[in-house]
N, C-alpha and C positions, 0 to 999 in steps of 0.2 A: 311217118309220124302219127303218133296216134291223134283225136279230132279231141279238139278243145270241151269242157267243160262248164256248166255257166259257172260253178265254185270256182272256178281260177280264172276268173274275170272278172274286173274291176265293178262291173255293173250289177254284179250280186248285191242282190236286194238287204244286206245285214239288220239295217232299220228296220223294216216290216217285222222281220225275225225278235228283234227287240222287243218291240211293242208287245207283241204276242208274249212274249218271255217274262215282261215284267209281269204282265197280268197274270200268268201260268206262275208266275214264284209265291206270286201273296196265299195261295192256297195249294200247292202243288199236288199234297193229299186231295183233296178233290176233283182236279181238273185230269190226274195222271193217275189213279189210283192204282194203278196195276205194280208202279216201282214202289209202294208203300204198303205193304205187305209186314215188312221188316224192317230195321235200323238197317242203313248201310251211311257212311260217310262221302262227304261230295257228289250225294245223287247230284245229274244235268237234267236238264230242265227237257220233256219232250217234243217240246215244240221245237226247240233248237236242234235235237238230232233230225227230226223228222224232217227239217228244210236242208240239213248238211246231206243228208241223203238222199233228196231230190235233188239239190245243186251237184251233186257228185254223179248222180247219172242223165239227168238231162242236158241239153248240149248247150256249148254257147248262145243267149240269144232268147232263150226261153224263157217265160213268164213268170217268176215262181209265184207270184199270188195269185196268179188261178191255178196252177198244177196243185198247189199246196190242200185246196181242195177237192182237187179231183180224187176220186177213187181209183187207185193203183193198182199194178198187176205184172212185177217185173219177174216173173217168174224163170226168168233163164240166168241171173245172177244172183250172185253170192256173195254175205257179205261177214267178215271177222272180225269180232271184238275183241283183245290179248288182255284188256282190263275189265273186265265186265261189268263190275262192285254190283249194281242194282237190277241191270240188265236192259236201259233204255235204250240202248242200240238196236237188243235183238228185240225188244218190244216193237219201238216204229218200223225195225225190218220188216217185219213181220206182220204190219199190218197193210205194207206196202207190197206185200207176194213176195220177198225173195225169201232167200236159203239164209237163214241164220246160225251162225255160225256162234258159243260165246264161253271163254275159259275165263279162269279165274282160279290164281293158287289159294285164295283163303275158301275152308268150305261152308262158311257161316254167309258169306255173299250168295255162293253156288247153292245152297241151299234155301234160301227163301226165293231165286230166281226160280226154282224148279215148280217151288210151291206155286209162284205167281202166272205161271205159263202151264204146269200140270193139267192134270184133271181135279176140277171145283164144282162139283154139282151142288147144288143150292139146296136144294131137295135133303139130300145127305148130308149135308153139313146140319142144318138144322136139325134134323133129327140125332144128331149125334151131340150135338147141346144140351138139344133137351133130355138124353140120357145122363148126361153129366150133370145137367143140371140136381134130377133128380137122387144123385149118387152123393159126388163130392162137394158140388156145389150147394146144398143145404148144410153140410158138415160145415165149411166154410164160413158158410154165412153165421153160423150160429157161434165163430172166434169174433166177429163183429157185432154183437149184441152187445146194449149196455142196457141202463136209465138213464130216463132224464131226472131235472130238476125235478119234477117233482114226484118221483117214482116209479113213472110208468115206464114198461118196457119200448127200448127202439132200436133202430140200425144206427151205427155206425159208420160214418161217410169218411172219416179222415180223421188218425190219432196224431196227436203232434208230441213231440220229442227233441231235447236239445242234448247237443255231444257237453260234457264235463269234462275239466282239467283240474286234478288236486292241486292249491298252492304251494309251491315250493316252502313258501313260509311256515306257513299255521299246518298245512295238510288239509286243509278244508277241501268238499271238493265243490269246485265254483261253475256255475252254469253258463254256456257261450253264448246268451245274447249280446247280437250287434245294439238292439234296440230291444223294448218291450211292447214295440205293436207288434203282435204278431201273424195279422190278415188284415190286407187293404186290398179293395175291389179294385180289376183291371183298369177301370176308367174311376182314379180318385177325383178328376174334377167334377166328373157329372153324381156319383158315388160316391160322397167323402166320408162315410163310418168307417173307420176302422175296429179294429179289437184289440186291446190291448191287457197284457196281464200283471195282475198286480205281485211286484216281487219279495212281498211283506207277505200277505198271505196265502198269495195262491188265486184269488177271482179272477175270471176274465169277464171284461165289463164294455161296453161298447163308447167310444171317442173319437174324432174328430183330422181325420188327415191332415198335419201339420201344424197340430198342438201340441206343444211340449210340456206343458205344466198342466198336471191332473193330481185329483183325487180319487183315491178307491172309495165307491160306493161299501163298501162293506166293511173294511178295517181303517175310514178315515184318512190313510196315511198319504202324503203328496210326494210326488218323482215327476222326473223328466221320464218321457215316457219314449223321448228317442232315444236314449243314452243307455245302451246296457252295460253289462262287463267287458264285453269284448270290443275291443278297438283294433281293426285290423292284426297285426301280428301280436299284438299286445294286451294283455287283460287285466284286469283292478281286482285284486279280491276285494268283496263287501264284508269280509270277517274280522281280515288284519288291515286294510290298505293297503299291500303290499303289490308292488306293479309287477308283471312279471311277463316273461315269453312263452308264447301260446304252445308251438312244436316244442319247449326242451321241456314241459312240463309233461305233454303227452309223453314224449320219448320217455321219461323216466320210467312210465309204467311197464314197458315194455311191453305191451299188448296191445288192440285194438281199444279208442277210448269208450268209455260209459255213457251210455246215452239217460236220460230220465223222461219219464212220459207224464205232460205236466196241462195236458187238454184235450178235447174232440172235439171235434162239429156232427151231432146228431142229424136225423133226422125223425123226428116225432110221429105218432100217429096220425095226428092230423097234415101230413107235408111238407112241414115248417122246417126249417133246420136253424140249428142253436149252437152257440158256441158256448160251452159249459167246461171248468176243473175236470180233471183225472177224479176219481175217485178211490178209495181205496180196494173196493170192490173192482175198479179196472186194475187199480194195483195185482191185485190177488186171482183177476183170471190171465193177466198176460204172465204171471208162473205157472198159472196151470198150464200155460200152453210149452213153458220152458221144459215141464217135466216131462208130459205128454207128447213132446219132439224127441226127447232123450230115449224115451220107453219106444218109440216107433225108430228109431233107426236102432237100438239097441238088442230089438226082435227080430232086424231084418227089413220092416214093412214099409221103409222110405229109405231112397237113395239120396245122397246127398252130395254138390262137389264136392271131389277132394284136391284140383286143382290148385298149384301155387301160384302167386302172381312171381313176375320174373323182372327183372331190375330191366328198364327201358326211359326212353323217354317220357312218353304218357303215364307207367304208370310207378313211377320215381315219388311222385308226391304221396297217394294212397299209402304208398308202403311206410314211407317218414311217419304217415298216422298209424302206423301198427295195422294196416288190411295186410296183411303174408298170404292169404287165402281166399279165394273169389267168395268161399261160403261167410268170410267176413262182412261180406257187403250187404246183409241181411239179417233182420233181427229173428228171434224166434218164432214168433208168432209168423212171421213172411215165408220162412222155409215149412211151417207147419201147413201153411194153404198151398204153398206153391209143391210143396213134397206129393201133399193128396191129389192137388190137378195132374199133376204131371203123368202119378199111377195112373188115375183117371183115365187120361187120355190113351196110356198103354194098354190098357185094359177094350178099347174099342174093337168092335168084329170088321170094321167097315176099314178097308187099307188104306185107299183114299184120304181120307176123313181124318183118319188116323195121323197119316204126314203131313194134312195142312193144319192139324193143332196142335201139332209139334212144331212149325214154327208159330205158329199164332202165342204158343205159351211163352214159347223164344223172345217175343217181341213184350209180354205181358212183364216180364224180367224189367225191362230199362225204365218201368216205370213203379215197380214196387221193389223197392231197396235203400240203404242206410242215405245214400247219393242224391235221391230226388226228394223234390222241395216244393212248396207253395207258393204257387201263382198267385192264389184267392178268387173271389169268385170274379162272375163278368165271363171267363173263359176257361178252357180248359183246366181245370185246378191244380192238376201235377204238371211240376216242371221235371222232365225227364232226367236220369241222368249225365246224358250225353250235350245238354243244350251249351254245353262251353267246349266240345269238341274236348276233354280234359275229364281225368278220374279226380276232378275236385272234392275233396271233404267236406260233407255240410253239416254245418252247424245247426243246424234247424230243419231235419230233417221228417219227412210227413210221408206216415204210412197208411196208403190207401186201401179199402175193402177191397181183398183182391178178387174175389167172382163181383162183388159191383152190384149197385143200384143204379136206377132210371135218373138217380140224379148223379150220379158221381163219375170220377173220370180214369184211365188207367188202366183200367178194373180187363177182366179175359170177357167178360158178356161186354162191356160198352168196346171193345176193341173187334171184338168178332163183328161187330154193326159195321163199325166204320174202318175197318181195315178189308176181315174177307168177302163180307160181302158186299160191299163197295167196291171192291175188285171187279167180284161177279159180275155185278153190273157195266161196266168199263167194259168188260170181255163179251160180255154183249151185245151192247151198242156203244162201239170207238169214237170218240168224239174228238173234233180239236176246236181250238179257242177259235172264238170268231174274230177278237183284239174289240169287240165292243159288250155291254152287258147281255145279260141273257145266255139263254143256253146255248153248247157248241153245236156243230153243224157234223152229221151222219157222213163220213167219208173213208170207211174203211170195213174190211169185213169182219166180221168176229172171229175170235180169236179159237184155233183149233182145238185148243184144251190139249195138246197132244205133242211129248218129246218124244222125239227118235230116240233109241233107247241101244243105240252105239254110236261112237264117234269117226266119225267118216274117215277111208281108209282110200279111197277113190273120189276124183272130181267129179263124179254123178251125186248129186243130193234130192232128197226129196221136194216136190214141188211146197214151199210156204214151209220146208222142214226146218226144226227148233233142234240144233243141236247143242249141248251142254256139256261140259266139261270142267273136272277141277284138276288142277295142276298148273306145274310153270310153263310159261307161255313161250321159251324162248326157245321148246323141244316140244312143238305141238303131235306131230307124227301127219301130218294132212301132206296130201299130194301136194311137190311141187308146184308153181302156174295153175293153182286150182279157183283161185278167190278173186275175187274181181273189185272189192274195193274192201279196206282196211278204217273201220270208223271208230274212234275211241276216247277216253280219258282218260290220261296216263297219273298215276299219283304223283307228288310233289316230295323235291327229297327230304324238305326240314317242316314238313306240316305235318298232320296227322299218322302218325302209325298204326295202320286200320291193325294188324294183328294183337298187337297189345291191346286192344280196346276190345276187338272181337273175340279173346280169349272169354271175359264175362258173359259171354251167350253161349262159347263153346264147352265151357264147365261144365254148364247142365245139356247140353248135348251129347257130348259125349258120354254119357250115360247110360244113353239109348245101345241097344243090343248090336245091331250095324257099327255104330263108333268104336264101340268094346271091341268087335272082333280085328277091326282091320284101319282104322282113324290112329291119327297122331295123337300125342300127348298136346298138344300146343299147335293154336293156328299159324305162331311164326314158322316162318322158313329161310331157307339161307337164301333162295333166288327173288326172295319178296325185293319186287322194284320201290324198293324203299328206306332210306340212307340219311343219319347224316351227314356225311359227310360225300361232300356233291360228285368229288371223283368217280367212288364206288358206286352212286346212285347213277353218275354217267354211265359205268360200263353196265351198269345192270339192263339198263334202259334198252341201252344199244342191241343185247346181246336178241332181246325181245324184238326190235326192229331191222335186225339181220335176219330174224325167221318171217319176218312180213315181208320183208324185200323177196327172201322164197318162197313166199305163196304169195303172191301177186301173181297176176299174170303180167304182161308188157304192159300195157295197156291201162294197169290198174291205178288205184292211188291208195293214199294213204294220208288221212285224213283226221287229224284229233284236235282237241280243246285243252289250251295251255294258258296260266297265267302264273305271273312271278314277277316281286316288288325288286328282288336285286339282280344285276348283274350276274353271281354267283348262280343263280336258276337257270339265268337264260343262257351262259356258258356251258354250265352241264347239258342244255338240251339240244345247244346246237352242237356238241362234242357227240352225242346220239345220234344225231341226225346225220351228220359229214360222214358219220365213222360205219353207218348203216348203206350208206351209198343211195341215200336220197338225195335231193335236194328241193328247197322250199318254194314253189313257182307263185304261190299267194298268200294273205294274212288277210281274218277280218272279223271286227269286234262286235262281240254278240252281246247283252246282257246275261250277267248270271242271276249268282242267289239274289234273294230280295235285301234290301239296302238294312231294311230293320234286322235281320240277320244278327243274332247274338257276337258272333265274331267278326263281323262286320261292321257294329253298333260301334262294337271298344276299340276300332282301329282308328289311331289320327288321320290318317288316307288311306283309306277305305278299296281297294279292287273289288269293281262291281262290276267287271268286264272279266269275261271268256276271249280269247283270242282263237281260231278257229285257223291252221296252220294247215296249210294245202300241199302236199309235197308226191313227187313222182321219182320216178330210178333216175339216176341222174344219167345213166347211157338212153332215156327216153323222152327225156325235156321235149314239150313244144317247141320246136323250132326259135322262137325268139332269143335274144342274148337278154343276160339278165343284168336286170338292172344296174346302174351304181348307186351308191352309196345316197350321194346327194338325190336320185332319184325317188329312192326306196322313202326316202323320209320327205318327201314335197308327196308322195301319195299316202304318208303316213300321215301327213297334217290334214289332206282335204277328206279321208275318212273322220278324222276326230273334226273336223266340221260338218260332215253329212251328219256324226251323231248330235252337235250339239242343236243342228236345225232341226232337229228330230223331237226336240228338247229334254234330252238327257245332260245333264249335271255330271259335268266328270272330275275325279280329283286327278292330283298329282301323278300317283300311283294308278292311275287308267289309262292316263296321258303315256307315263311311260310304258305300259304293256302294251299299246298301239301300236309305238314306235319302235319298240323292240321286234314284233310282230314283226311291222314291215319290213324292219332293217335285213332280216333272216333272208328275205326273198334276194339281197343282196350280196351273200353270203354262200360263197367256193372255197373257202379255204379258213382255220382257225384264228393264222397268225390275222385274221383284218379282224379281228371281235374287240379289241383295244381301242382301233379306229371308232367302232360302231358306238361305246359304250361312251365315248369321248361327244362323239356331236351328239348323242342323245343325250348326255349332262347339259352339252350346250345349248340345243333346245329347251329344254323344262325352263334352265336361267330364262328364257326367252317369256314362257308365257308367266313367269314369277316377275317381272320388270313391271315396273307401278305406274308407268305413266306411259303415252304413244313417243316420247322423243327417246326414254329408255330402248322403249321395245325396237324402234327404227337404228338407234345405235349398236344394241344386238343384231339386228340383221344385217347391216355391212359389216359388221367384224366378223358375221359368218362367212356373208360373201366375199372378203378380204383374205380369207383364211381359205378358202375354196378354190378363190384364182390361185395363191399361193401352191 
C-alpha cells in the first residue's frame, strides 16, 4: 500500500491556506503576477495550489506552515495539469523543482502561459516599447488629441459614447441612458461629485452623488438627473412618449446598434483633467479616422478580424444586439490604433519581444472595445469587458486612449507596467504571502525563463522542465505510469464557456502568420470539457480522467478543485470520477475568488468555497474502509466548523459544497448519490431551523431516521 499523504488527512491544515487565499484574492494581480499576463477565466488562487502540492507530496504528519516556506527541490517528480487555463499549477510546480507538465485544448490559454514562463528579458522588452513607441505609438496618440474649453491643445484620456435605439413610433433615434450621471468616483461617500449631463443641451456640469433634481448651469433647464431613457429592458422616447422594448427595436435594424459620442475627460496642459461635451471638431475627426480605417485596409496595410461569432451560450445575447462579427466589437477609431499596434508589433526584429506583445496586445483588446465601461476615477477607470463573465452589451460605453497616458488606464504602455513587467519581477524574486501586511517572504528560486521545446515522449523529464502543450487532454501521447501526481481545475459544465469568449482574443490572433498557416478557425472544439448539458459534460470529463488514471503511476494521486451549487454538478463529477476508476479518499474547503467578486457580488448565496477533492486508483486505496455515509457528513460538519472558528462567514451554498465534498469520500457506487443528496437537503434544513429546540428536533429525526 502505498504511504499516506498529509492532503488525505483530516489534519490538513485548509484554514491556514484560507487566510493566505483571501489575502492573495483581494489583489491577485499583484501578489501572483506571473498568472496575469492575460484574461483567462477561473484563474485559482496560487497560494492554494502551492499548499495542495505540498500536501500531496509530503507525508502524513508534516507541517505545512513551515514547509510552505521552506525552499523546495523536488526534482525527481512530475507533475500534470489536463486543464491548464492560466497555468498556476505549472507555475507553483515549478517553483517548487518538479517537472511540469501543462495542456490545454484552447490556444488563447496555451498562449499567454507560454508567454508568462518563456523568455522575458526586461532589457528587451523595453527597448522594443520604446521603438514602438516612437513609430506607432505617436500615430496613435495623435487619434487622441482634442481642446479643451478653452482652446488649447490636449490628450484625451477617455471618449464616452451611448448605444441608440430608433423608436418604433416617431423613428427618432433615442439615447440608452439608464441615468444621466455619467461618472461617480469609486468611493462616493468620501468623493460625492459626480458629472452629470445635460439632456437638453448637451453640457456636462459637475453634481452631487444622490441628487435627483438639478439644474443645467448653462441651458437653465431642470431633470431628474437619475432617471434616463432607459429602464431596464424598457425605454421612454423623450420625442413621442412612446414606451417601447429595448432588443425589438435594436432587432429591427438588423445591424449592430449606433453608438453617439456625446463627452471626454481631457487632460490639460497643466495636469488637470476635465470633463467637457464632444465637440464638433471631435465629431469630424472621429470620421477622419472612419475614412482613414477604410483607405488602410482597403490598400492592404491593416488586417482586420474577419471571424464570426457562432450561436453558444455566452455569446447568444451580443448576437440578439446585431455583433455577427468580433470586428463588431470595436468602433473605428479602436481598430484604427489597435490595427497600427498590432503591424507595429509585427514589424519587430527581436523574436522574443515580438511574442510577449503579441499577447500583451491580446490582453490590451478586453479593455478597449464597444463592451467596456466606466468605473470612474478612485480606481482603475475601464471596466473590462469580461467583469460579468458575459459578452454583455453596454450601453454606455467608454473608449480609452489606446497607447495611454501616465494617467489613464487600459491603455498597451500602462498594461505593459503592470502586467509584463510585473511579471518580470515575480520571476525574479518568487514570493508568497506571509497571511499578515507587508511584503512576502523569498522562498523560491527564479523562474528558468525556459520551455522545453517538445512534448515528452519518455518518462525521463528535464530537471524544473516546463513542458506545454495545446490540445485535448484525454489523448495526451506521454508514457504510461510516468506522472506522479495529477493537480487541476477542471471547468464547470453550465458556467462559463471559456471558448466562446476566447474566440474575441483569437480573431485577432489568428491573424498572425503561424495561425494562418496551420491554427483553427474557432477556439471551440468538440472534446472541450465543456457542456450543457451534464451527461455530455460527464463523459467528456471522464474521458480526461481515464487518461490520468494512465499516467499515473500506482502510487500517484489526483488531485483538483471543484465546486457546484446543485446536485446536477455534483452527479456529473461523481459519474467522472467512479467511471474513471478513482475513488475520493478526502475533501477540503479552501477559500476562493474574493467575496467582492462581480459574480459573486449578484449571487443570493454566494460559493466562496473551492473544494479540494483528493482521489487515488481505486485498486490502491489506503488500506482503510471507507467511510459511511453518516460518517462522511459528521466530518463534513466539524470542517465547516474549523472554518467558521477560522472566522469565515459561510452561506448556504458553501455549506452545501462542504457536504457534498465530503459525502464523495463515501461514495463506491452511483445508485447511493440519491441517498447522499437526501441527507444533504436534510442538513442545510438543520442549520436554516431558527431557534435551538427547532434545530435539537431536526437532529433526532436525523437520528431516528438513521437507526431506521
Amino acid at each position: 500500500m502505498p504511504d499516506p499523504r498529509l492532503i488525505e488527512s483530516d489534519d490538513f491544515p485548509f484554514e491556514f491556506l484560507s487566510r493566505l487565499a483571501e489575502r492573495e484574492s483581494w489583489r491577485k494581480e499583484v501578489h501572483r503576477p506571473i498568472y496575469h499576463v492575460h484574461k483567462w477565466w477561473a484563474k485559482r488562487l496560487g497560494s492554494v495550489f502551492r499548499g495542495i502540492l505540498l500536501g500531496s507530496i509530503l507525508p502524513d504528519g508534516a507541517e505545512l506552515r513551515q514547509e510552505f516556506y521552506r525552499n523546495h527541490s523536488f526534482t525527481d517528480l512530475a507533475v500534470f495539469d489536463p486543464f491548464m487555463g492560466s497555468g498556476t499549477t505549472i507555475g507553483e510546480a515549478h517553483k517548487l523543482g518538479l517537472a511540469a507538465l501543462g495542456r490545454d485544448i484552447n490556444p488563447v490559454a496555451v498562449e499567454a502561459v507560454v508567454t508568462a514562463f518563456g523568455p522575458l528579458d526586461r532589457q528587451q522588452l523595453l527597448a522594443a516599447v520604446d521603438e514602438l513607441s516612437e513609430t506607432v505609438g505617436s500615430r496613435i496618440c495623435n487619434l487622441y488629441r482634442s481642446k479643451d474649453l478653452r482652446g488649447n491643445p490636449c490628450d484625451v484620456l477617455y471618449y464616452f459614447w451611448v448605444m441608440q435605439a430608433n423608436c418604433p413610433a416617431c423613428g427618432e433615434a433615442v439615447d440608452l441612458f439608464p441615468s444621466f450621471v455619467i461618472a461617480r468616483n469609486a468611493y462616493p461617500n468620501r468623493k460625492p461629485q459626480v458629472q452629470i449631463l445635460c439632456p437638453y443641451c448637451g453640457s456636462v456640469f459637475a453634481g452631487v452623488n444622490g441628487v435627483k433634481h438639478v439644474a443645467c448651469p448653462s441651458c437653465a433647464r431642470q431633470f431628474d438627473a437619475t432617471e434616463g431613457h432607459a429602464e431596464g429592458a424598457k425605454c421612454n422616447c423623450p420625442h413621442c412618449r412612446n414606451r417601447f422594448t429595448i432588443i425589438d427595436a435594436v432587432r429591427r435594424s438588423n445591424s449592430r446598434p449606433v453608438f453617439r459620442l456625446y463627452a471626454k475627460l481631457i487632460l490639460t496642459n497643466k495636469g488637470s483633467k476635465e470633463y467637457v461635451p464632444a465637440t464638433p471638431d471631435d465629431l469630424a475627426a472621429y470620421r477622419a479616422c472612419s475614412e482613414l480605417l477604410k483607405d488602410e485596409v482597403r490598400q492592404g496595410r491593416l488586417q482586420l478580424p474577419a471571424l464570426r461569432l457562432a450561436q453558444g451560450f455566452n455569446t447568444r445575447q451580443a448576437m440578439n444586439y446585431g455583433f455577427t462579427s468580433w470586428c463588431d466589437f470595436f468602433n473605428d477609431r479602436q481598430l484604427l490604433a489597435l490595427g497600427w499596434l498590432r503591424y507595429g508589433i509585427e514589424q519587430l526584429s527581436d523574436t522574443a519581444a515580438r511574442k510577449a506583445l503579441r499577447t500583451l496586445f491580446s490582453g490590451v483588446l478586453e479593455f478597449n472595445n464597444l463592451f467596456a465601461s466606466y468605473k470612474g476615477e478612485g480606481t482603475g477607470a475601464v471596466r473590462h469587458m469580461f467583469s460579468h463573465h458575459i459578452l454583455k452589451p453596454e450601453r454606455m460605453p467608454i473608449e480609452a486612449h489606446v497607447w495611454g497616458t501616465p494617467k489613464s488606464s487600459g491603455s498597451f504602455s500602462n498594461l505593459f507596467r503592470s502586467r509584463l513587467l510585473r511579471a518580470i519581477g515575480y520571476r525574479e524574486i518568487p514570493t508568497e504571502i506571509s497571511g499578515k501586511s507587508g511584503p512576502g517572504r523569498v522562498c523560491a528560486p527564479i523562474f528558468t525563463g525556459k520551455i522545453e521545446d517538445h512534448w515528452p515522449t519518455t518518462d525521463t523529464f528535464a530537471t524544473r522542465g516546463v513542458y506545454l502543450s495545446c490540445g485535448d487532454s484525454s489523448a495526451t501521447k506521454l508514457p504510461s505510469a510516468s506522472i506522479d501526481l495529477v493537480v487541476t481545475d477542471p471547468p464547470f459544465f453550465d458556467n462559463v464557456h471559456y471558448s466562446e469568449l476566447a474566440d474575441f482574443f483569437y480573431s485577432w490572433q489568428q491573424l498572425n502568420v503561424a495561425h494562418n498557416a496551420s491554427g483553427p478557425v474557432s477556439t471551440r472544439h468538440p472534446g472541450e470539457v465543456q457542456d450543457a448539458d451534464s451527461d455530455r459534460f460527464s463523459m467528456k470529463l471522464q474521458t480526461v480522467f481515464l487518461e490520468c488514471h494512465r499516467l499515473l503511476k500506482d502510487d500517484g494521486l489526483l488531485v483538483f478543485t471543484y465546486h457546484h451549487s446543485r446536485e446536477q454538478g455534483w452527479r456529473a463529477l461523481a459519474e467522472a470520477i467512479l467511471g474513471s476508476a478513482f475513488l475520493v479518499v478526502n475533501s477540503h474547503a479552501v477559500k476562493a475568488e474574493m467575496s467582492v467578486a462581480t459574480p459573486k457580488s449578484q449571487a443570493k448565496e454566494p460559493i466562496q468555497l473551492d473544494i479540494i477533492l483528493v482521489c487515488r486508483k481505486s485498486a490502491n486505496r489506503i488500506g482503510q474502509e471507507q467511510p459511511a455515509l453518516h460518517g462522511a457528513i459528521h466530518a463534513a460538519k466539524a470542517k465547516l466548523r474549523r472554518l467558521r472558528d477560522a472566522g469565515f462567514t459561510l452561506s448556504r451554498n458553501d455549506e452545501k459544497t462542504v457536504l457534498y465534498g465530503q459525502a464523495l469520500t463515501s461514495l463506491a457506487d452511483l445508485t447511493e448519490l440519491p441517498e447522499i443528496a437526501t441527507r444533504i437537503e436534510a442538513e442545510l434544513a438543520i442549520t436554516q431551523c431558527d431557534t435551538p429546540s427547532q434545530r435539537r428536533e431536526s437532529d433526532q429525526r436525523l437520528l431516528f431516521e438513521e437507526m431506521l
